[in-house]
N, C-alpha and C positions, 0 to 999 in steps of 0.2 A: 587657318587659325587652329590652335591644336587646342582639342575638346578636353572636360575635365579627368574624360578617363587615361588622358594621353597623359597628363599631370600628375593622375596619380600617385603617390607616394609608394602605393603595394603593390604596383606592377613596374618590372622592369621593362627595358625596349624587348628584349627579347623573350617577353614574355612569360619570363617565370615570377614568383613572387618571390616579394621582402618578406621579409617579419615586420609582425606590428611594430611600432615605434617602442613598446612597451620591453620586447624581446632586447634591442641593444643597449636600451638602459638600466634595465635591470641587469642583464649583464656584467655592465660597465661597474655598475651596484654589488655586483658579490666580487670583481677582479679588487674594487678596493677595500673593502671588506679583508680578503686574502693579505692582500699589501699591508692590512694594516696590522693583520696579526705577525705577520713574519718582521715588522716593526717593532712589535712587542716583545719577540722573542730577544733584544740588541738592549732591554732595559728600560725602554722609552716608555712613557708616563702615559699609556693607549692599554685605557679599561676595556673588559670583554664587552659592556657595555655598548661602547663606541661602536664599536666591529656589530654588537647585534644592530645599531640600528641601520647599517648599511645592507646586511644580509635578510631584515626582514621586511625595508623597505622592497628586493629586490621581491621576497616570497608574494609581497601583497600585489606588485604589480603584474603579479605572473599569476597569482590567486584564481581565476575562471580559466585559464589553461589546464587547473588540475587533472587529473583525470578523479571523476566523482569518489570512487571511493578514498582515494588519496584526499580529497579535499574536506571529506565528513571525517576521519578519523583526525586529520590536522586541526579541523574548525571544534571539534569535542576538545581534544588536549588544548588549544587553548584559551578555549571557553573556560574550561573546569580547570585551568591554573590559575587565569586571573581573579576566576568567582573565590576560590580560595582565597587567593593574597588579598584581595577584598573582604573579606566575612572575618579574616584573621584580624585584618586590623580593627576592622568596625567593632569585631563581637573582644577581642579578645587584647586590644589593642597593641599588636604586634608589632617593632619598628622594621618598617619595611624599606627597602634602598629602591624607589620607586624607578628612579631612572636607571636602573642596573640590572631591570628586569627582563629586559630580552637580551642579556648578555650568555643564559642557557646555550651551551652544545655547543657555542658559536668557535671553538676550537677543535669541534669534530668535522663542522660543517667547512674548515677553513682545509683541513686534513681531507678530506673529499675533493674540493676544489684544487686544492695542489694536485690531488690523482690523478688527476682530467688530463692534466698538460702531457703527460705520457704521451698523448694522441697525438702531441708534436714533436716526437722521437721518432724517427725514421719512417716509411710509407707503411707501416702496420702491413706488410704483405708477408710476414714469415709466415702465416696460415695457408698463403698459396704454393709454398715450398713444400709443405705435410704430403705425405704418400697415404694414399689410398690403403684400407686393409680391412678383411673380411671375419666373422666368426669373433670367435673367443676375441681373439689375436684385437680385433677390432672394437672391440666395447675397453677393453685394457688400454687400447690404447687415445682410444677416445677420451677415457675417464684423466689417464696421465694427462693429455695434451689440452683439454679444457682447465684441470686443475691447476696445473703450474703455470698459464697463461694467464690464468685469472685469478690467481692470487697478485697478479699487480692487475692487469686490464679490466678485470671485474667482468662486468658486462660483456662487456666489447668480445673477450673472448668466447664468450656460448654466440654470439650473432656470427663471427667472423667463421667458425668452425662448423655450425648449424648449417648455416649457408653451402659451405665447402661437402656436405657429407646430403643435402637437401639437391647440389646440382646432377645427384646419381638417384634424386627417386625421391618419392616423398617423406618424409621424416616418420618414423612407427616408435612404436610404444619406448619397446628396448634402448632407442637411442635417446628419445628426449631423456626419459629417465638417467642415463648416464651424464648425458649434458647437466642436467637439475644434480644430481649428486654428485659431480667432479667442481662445479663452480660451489657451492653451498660447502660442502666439506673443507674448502680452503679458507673460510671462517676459524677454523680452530686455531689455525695455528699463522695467519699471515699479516704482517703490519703494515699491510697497502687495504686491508678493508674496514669499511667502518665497524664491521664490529670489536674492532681493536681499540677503533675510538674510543667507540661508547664503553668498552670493557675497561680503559685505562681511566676514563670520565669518572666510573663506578669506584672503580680498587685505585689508584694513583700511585697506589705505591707495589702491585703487584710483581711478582719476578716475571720476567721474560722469557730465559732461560729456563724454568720449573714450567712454564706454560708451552715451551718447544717440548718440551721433556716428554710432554703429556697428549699435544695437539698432531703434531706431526706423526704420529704413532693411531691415532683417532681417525686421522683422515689414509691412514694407509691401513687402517680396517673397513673405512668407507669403500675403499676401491674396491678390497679382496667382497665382500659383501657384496658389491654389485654386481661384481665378475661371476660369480658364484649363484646367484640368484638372477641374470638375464639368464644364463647359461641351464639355470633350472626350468625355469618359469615357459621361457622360450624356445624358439627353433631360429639360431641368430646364425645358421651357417649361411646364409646369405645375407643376413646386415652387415651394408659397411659402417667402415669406422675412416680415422684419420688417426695418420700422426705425424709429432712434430719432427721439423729435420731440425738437426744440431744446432743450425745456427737462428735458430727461432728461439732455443733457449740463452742466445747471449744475456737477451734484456733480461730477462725474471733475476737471473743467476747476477748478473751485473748492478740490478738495481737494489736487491738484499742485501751485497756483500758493502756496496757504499753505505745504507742506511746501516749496518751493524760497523763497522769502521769510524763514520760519527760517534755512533751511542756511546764505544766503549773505548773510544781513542779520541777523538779530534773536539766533541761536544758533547762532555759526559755529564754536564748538567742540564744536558735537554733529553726532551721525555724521545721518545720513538713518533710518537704524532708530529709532535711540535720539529723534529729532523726530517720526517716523509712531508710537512708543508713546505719547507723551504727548497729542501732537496730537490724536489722532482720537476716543481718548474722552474728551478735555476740548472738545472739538467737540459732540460731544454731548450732555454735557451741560448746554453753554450754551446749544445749541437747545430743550433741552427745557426748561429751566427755568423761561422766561415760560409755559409752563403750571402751574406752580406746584410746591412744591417735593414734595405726594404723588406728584402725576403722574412726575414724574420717578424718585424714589425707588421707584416702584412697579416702573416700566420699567428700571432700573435692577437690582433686585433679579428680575426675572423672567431678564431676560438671564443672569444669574448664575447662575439655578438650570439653565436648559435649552441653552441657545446654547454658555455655555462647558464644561458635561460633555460636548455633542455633538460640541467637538472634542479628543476624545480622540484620536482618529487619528494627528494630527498632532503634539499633546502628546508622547504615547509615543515615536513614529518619531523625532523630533526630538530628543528629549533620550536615547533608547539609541544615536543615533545622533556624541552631544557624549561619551558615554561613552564609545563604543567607538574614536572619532579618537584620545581621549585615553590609552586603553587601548596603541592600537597605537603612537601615536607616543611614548610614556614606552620600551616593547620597545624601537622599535627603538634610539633614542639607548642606553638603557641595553646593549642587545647590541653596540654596535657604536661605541663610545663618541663619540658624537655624531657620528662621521664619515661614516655613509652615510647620502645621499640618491638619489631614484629618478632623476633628472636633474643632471646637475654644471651644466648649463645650459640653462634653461626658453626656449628661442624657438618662434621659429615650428612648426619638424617635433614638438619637444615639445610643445607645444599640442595640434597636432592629433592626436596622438598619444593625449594624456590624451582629448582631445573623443571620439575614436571607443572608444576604452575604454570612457566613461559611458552612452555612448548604448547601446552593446552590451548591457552590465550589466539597462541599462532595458528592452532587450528579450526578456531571460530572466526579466524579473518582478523587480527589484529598483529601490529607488524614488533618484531619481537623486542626492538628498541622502547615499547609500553612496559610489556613487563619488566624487562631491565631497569628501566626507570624508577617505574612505580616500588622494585625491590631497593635500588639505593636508595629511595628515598625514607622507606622504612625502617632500615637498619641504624644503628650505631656505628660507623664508618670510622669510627678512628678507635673501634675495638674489635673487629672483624678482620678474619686474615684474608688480607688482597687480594694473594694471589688464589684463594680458593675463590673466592667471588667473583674475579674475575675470568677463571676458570667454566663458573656456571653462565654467565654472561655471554662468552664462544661457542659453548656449548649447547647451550640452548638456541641460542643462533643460526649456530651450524646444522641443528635439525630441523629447529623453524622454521628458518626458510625454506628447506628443503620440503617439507611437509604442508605447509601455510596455504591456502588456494589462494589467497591473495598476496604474496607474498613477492617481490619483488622481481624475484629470478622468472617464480610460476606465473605473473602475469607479462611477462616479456614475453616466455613462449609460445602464451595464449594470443597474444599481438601477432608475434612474428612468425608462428607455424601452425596456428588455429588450434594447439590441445585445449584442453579443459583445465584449470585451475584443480575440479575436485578427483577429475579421475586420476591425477598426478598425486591426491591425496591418495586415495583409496589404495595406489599400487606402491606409495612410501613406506604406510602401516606398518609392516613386518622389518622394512630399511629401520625405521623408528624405533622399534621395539627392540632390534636388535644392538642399535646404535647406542640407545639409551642402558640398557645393560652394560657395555661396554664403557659407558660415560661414568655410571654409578660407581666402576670398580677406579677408574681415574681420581674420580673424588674421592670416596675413601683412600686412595696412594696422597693424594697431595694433601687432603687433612691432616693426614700421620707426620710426615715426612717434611711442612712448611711451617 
């Protein structure tokens, strides 16, 4: 007679585990979620609303998964959104759209979730194709090869290359460092990360084009800086590096020119978010398909059960983060009857103003989509130029993360290579300082100039 552990639900025969029950339904919980916004995009009468309660039902069932500080920063934002939207109405009697209140971010979070599906485009093995290379040569070309990898892969690319450059020896300072600033730098200027999201959430009407102008130029000073300064700081004639073979850059190169092809040809009334949700996992699925339709359904539903519970992190942070903008910014309109804003006018010294607030923020541990937030929420947005806002938004991003000890990139490598969150700070400082000069003189160019 087979005992209850033979029954089990969390053990398979062969001995590995399931995931809780909680892991494929929640899942199942952000795939329709996603489905529902790329509905929305066709006209259909599917409020953001809707879409929140599917994505935060999935946050809540995935909720003690958190990893703790992810869990306290998410549980504060939106704690301190709702106690607003509550004291607004109570004190101030604010009319609030109660059921439309977890609809926050839920299009940055849908713009995430379509990113995932990448990982069912081809065996993700172009990383084992990269050549081996040592010195200068090797931190350059580390920095390239994380960069434009993960400006679509995000993640995925510092693990796959970390890994590839960790099976010759154990990872040292010089390297993480370049992995932490080749994925972070592709904040400024890439429409496969969230900080484009939340940047276009912020400005909505920001230029595109005036933000390549600016980012792309940012992050090719991030390289020469690091190059420059392992090369100082170090003795990297013996650190290797990696790089990419040619044909590892099809995808980045293949997947931008389709998302700009929509924007400005095929779907010119949809944003850049709302083309990289649809786009990339109907990408996917049209590659997988000529393997037939189990094949694809197979991979399809495994993504589903594992891949999208695993981004809880993100899920949470992001949508307590749409509550709590929303929280704040109902306050203050309501206290102050629509009349105060944090700036009467957003130029240049305000810019950099906000910029060096978010970074600060990011450097006592808070993730830099707060400050973002907490800044759109204060401003006057329909009299602020977008693309300068959204400009500060990438930008302090881009350093944030890089700089943040908690900071998403820096606690992957604390997971996956044992560094330190703060000594990653300590050795960004001068990257920072430098970076941030370099940012100040961009903002003044697109103040003038936008």
């Amino acid at each position: 007679m087979a005992t209850k552990e033979s029954l089990s639900t969390n053990a398979r025969l062969d001995g590995t585990d399931l995931p809780p029950w909680r892991h494929p339904v929640s899942g199942l919980a952000i795939f329709v979620g996603l489905l529902l916004q790329i509905a929305s995009f066709t006209g259909a009468p599917i409020g953001s609303g809707l879409i929140g309660y599917f994505f935060w039902f999935a946050a809540a069932l995935l909720w003690f998964d958190l990893d703790p500080r992810t869990r306290l920063q998410a549980g504060v934002l939106s704690s301190a959104g709702l106690t607003l939207l509550v004291v607004s109405r109570i004190r101030y009697q604010a009319d609030i759209d109660w059921p439309g209140i977890l609809g926050g971010n839920t299009y940055v979070v849908a713009m995430l979730v379509g990113v995932s599906f990448i990982g069912l485009i081809g065996s993700r093995r172009g990383g084992e194709q990269g050549q081996a290379s040592v010195g200068t040569k090797g931190i350059i070309s580390t920095w390239l090869s994380v960069h434009l990898l993960g400006s679509i892969l995000n993640l995925s690319s510092v693990f796959m290359i970390g890994d590839h450059i960790k099976a010759r020896g154990s990872l040292n300072l010089p390297q993480v460092l370049t992995l932490n600033r080749g994925l972070s730098s592709a904040a400024f200027w890439s429409p496969f990360f969230a900080s484009m999201g939340v940047a276009m959430s912020a400005a909505p009407d920001m230029n595109y084009i005036s933000i390549l102008m600016t980012g792309i130029p940012l992050a090719l000073v991030s390289g020469l800086i690091t190059r420059s300064e392992m090369q100082r700081r170090f003795d990297i004639s013996q650190v290797h590096g990696f790089s990419l073979s040619p044909t590892s850059l099809l995808l980045p190169v293949s997947m931008a020119a389709l998302v700009m092809l929509f924007h400005y040809g095929l779907t010119p009334s949809l944003s850049i978010v709302s083309i990289i949700t649809f786009l990339l996992p109907a990408a996917a699925l049209l590659l997988n398909l000529p393997k037939g339709l189990g094949w694809t359904g197979r991979r399809i539903i495994s993504h589903t059960r594992t891949r999208l519970p695993s981004m809880r992190g993100e899920v949470s942070l992001f949508l307590s983060a749409g509550l709590f903008t929303l929280g704040l910014s109902t306050f203050i309109d309501a206290a102050t009857g629509s009349q105060w804003v944090l700036f009467e006018h957003f130029g240049a010294r305000e810019a950099m103003l906000s910029y060096a607030a978010i970074v600060a923020s990011a450097m006592i541990g808070l993730h830099p989509i707060i400050g973002v937030s907490t800044l759109a929420s204060l401003l006057d947005i329909g009299s602020v130029n977008h693309t300068l806002l959204g400009l500060v938004a990438l930008s302090a991003w881009g350093v944030g993360a890089a700089i943040g000890p908690l900071s998403g990139i820096n606690l992957s490598l604390q997971g996956r290579y044992g560094t330190n969150g703060y000594r990653i700070m300590r050795n960004n400082i001068v990257y920072a300082l430098l970076m941030s000069c370099c940012i100040c003189v961009a903002i003044v160019f697109t103040a003038t100039l936008t």
